[in-house]
N, C-alpha and C positions, 0 to 999 in steps of 0.2 A: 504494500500500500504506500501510494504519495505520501509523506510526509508533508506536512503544511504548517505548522504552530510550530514555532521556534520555543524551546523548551523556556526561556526565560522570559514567553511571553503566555505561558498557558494561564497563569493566574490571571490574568490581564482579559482574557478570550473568557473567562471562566465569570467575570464577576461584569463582563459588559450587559451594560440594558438600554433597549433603546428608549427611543421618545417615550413618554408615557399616552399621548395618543396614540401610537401609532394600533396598537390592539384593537382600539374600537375604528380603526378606517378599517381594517383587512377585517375584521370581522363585518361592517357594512357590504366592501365589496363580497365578501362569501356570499353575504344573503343574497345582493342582486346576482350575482352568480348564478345560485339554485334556483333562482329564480328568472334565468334567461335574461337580466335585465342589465346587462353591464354592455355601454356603449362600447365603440372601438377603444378609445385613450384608458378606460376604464378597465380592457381587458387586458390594456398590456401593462399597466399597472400591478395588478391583480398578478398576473405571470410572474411580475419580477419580485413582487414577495413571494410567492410560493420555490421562485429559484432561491431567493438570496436565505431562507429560511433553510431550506433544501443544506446549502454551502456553510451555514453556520451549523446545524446540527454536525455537521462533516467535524467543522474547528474543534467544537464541547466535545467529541466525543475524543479527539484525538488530544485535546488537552486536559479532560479526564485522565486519558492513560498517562501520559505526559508528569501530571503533579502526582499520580499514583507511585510511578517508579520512583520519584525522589523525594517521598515523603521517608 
């Protein structure tokens, strides 16, 4: 596996949080989602959180292991 989190940034990857809006947008566009209602700009919105979501679970898990070994 790729290697991506530099060991002396796993705690850093481990405690980031985004906006505190940002849960209630991507949870709006969810809904109009399932609900066929997400215009064009809406849907590629919606796309790049579910990649950039996608890409961070990737970082937590590898910085998980990461702070695991050098604890």
């Amino acid at each position: 596996m790729l290697k991506i989190v530099l060991p002396e940034k796993a705690e850093a990857v481990l405690s980031f949080r985004a906006d505190a809006k940002l849960p209630a947008r991507i949870e709006a566009l969810a809904g109009k989602s399932t609900e066929g209602q997400l215009n064009k700009s809406e849907k590629a919105e919606y796309a790049g959180y579910v990649r950039a979501n996608k890409f961070i679970a990737i970082l937590r898990r590898q910085a998980r292991q990461l702070a695991g070994s050098h604890s």
